[in-house]
C-alpha positions as CSV (number, residue, x, y, z in Angstrom):
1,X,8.3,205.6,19.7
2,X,5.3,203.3,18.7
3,X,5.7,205.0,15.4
4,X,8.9,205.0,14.5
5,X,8.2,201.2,14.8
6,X,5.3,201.2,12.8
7,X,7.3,202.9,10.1
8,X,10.2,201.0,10.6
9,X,8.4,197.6,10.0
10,X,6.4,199.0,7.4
11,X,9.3,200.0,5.4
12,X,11.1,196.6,5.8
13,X,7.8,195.1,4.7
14,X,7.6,197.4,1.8
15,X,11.1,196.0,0.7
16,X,10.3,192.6,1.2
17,X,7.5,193.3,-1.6
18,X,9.9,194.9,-3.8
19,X,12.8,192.4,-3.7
20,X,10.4,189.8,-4.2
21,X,8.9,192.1,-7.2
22,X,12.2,192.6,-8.6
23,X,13.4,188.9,-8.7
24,X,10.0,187.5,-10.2
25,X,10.1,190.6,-12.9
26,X,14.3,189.6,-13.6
27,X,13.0,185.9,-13.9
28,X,10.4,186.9,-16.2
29,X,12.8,189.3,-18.2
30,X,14.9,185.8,-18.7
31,X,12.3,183.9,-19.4
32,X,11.5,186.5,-22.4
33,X,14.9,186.6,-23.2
34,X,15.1,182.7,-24.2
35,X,11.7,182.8,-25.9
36,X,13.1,185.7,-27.9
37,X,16.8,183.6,-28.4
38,X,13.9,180.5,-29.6
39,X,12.5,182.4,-32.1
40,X,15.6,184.0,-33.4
41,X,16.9,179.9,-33.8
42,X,13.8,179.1,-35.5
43,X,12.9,181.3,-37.5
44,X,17.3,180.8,-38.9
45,X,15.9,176.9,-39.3
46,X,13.2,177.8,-41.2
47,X,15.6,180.4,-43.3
48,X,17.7,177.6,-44.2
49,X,15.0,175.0,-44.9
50,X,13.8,177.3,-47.7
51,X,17.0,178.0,-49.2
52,X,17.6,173.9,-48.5
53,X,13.8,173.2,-50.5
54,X,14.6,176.3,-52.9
55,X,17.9,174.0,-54.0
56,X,16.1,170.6,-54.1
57,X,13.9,172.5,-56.7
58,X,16.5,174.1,-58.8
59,X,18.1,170.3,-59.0
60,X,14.9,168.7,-59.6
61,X,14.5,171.1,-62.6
62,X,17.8,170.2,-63.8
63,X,17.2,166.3,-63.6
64,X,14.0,167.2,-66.0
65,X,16.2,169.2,-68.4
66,X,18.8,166.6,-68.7
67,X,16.1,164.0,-69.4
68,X,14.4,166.1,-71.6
69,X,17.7,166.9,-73.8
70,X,18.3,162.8,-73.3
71,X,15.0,162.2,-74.8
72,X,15.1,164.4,-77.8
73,X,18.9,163.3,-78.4
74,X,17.2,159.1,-78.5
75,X,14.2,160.4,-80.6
76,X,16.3,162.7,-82.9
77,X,19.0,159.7,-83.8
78,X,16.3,157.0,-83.7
């Protein structure tokens, strides 16, 4: 009979162990999941800052175009 208690505790101690294993490893699966989520946002932010900066250099190149054709229109009638 002394056994069969032994066991009994044992086995409720064991499962103890391993609910408290299996909610810190689910927290830690969450945790993970929003780091991954994090990335995923940032590296979509940094995606669409390049294409934003790409832009901004297409214009800029414009601007120099149009000033360039501006001055040779001012230097070819003056």
């Amino acid at each position: 009979m002394l056994e069969i208690r032994f066991y009994k505790r044992w086995i409720s101690a064991v499962n103890r162990e391993f609910g408290a294993f299996t909610q810190d490893f689910a927290a830690i699966v969450r945790d993970l999941e929003l780091i991954l989520v994090s990335l995923v946002r940032l590296l979509v932010s940094l995606v669409r800052l390049l294409v934003n900066l790409v832009h901004l250099l297409v214009n800029l190149v414009q601007i120099l175009v149009s000033l360039k054709q501006i001055l040779v229109s001012l230097t070819h009638y003056s």
